[in-house]
C-alpha positions in Angstrom: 0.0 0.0 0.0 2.4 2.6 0.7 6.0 2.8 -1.4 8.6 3.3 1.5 12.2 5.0 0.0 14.7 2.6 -0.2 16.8 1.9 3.3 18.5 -1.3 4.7 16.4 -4.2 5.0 16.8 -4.2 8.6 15.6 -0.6 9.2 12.6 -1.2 7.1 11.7 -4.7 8.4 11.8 -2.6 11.9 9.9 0.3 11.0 6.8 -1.9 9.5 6.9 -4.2 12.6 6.0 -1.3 14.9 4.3 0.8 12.5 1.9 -1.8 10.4 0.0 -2.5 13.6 -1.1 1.1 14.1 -3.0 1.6 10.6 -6.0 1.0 11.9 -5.9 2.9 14.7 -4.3 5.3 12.1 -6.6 5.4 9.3 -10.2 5.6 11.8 -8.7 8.2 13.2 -7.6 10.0 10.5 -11.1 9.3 8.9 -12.8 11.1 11.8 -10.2 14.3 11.4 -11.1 14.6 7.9 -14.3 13.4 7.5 -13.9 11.9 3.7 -12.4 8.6 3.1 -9.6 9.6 0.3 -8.5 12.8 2.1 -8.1 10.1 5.1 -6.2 7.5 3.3 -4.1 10.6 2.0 -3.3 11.5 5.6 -2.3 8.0 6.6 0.0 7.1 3.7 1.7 10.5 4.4 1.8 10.1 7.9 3.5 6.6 7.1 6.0 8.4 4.6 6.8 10.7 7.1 7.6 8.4 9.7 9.7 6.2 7.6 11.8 9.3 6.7 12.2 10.0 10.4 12.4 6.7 11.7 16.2 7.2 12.6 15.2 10.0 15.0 12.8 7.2 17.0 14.4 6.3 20.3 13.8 2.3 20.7 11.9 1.5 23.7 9.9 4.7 23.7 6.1 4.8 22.9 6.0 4.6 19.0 2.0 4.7 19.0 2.1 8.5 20.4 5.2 8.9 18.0 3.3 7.8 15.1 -0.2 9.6 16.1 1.4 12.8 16.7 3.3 12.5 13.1 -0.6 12.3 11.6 -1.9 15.0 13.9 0.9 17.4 13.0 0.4 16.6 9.2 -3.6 16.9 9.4 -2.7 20.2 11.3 -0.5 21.4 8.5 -2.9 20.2 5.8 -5.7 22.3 7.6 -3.5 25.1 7.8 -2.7 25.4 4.4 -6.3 25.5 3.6 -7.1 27.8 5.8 -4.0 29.7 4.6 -2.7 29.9 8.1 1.0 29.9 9.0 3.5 28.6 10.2 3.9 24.7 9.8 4.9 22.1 12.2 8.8 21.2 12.4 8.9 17.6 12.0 12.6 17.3 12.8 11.6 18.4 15.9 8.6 15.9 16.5 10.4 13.3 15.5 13.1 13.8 18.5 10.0 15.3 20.8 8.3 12.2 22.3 10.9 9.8 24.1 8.4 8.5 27.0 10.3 5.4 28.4 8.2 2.2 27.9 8.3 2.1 32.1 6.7 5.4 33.0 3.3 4.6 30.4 0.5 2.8 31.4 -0.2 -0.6 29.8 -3.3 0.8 27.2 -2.0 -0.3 23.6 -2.7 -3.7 23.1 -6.7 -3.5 22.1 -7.1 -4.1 18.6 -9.0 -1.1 16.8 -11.7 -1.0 14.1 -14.1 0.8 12.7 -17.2 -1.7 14.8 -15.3 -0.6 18.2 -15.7 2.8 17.3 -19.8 2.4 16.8 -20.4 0.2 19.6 -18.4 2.4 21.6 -20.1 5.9 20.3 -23.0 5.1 18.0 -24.6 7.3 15.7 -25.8 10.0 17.5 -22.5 10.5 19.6 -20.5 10.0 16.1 -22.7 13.1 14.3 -22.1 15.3 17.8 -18.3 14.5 17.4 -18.3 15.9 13.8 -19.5 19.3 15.2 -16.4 19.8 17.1 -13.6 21.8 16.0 -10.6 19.8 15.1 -9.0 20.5 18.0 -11.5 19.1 20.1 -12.4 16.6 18.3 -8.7 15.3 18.4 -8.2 15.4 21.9 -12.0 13.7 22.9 -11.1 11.0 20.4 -7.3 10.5 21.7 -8.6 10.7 25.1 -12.0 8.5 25.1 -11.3 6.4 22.5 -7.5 5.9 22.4 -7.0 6.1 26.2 -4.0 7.8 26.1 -2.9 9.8 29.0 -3.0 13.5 29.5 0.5 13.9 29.5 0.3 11.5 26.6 -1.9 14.0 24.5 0.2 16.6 25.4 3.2 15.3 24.0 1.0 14.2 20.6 -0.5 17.3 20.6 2.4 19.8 21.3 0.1 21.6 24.1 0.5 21.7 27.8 -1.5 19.4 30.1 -3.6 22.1 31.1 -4.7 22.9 27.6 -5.2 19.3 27.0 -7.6 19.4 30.2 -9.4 22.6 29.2 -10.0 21.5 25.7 -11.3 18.1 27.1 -13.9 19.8 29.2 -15.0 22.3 27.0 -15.8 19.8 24.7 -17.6 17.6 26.2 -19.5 20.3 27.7 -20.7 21.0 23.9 -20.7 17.2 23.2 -23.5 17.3 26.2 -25.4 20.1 24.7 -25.5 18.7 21.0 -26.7 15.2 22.5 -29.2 16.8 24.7 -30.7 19.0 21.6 -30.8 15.9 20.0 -32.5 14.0 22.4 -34.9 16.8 23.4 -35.4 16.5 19.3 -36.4 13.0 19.2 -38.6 13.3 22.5 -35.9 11.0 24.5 -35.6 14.2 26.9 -38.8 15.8 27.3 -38.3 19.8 28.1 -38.4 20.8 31.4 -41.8 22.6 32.7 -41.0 25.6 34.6 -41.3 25.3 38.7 -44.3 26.1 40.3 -44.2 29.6 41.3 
């Protein structure tokens, strides 16, 4: 699927072992950035590209998933910028050498399979249209939080925020996430509107 530049046979046997098991993961959530399946599959071939090209800069041992996802956020968010005709773009010399988490100090969350049924039993329809109402920004960090399970710290270091933007993006959007779910309920009679107390 993707055409890798040519390296050492060991380097690429390396780089496909850790990456090929992430394209899942990859593509779903690149499909719920972008919202149309080519521009996703676009993303995730770059993404892979991009990796590949850095994969030198990788420390062994280190959390490659949050390597890998922040690689596709950083290219979504140049790809966004660029339409949007907002400047500047991402260094991704410097993301490549940005996320060296040792394996010890991460919680155990990365051995779940991913597919697109996990994402609609865990969400469903409704949830799924409320989630495309969020900005990109929210929408990554609701999706790397609640659906990923990384850590705060983890989004951080994928996102290239602090902690405590992570946090405050997280609760605003789920605040808005509660407010587009409860409009929809109150539309489809699941919530009836409240009568105003008796005086």
């Amino acid at each position: 699927m993707f055409r890798l530049k040519p390296a050492g046979e060991e380097r690429r046997r390396q780089f496909e072992a850790l990456a090929f098991p992430q394209m899942d993961a990859l593509h779903n959530l690149a499909l719920r950035l972008t919202r149309h399946r080519l521009d996703a599959e676009d993303l995730v071939q770059e993404t892979y590209l991009r990796a590949f090209r850095f994969f030198d800069k990788f420390a062994a041992g280190t959390n490659f998933k949050a390597w890998i996802f922040r690689i596709l956020i950083n290219t979504f968010i140049n790809e966004y910028r660029r339409k949007k005709r907002v400047p500047p773009q991402v260094d991704f010399e410097k993301t490549a050498l940005s996320y060296s988490q040792p394996e010890s100090e991460r919680p155990d969350r990365f051995e779940t399979d991913y597919d697109e049924r996990r994402y609609a039993d865990l969400f469903g329809d409704e949830v799924n249209a409320a989630l495309q109402k969020l900005s990109p920004e929210f929408r990554m960090v609701v999706l790397l939080c609640d659906l990923e399970e990384f850590s705060y710290k983890e989004i951080a270091g994928i996102m290239g925020v602090p902690i405590g933007t992570v946090m405050s993006r997280l609760s605003r959007a789920r605040r808005q996430l509660q407010q587009y779910l409860g409009e929809y309920a109150r539309g489809t009679g699941t919530i009836k509107p409240q009568k105003p107390a008796p005086e």
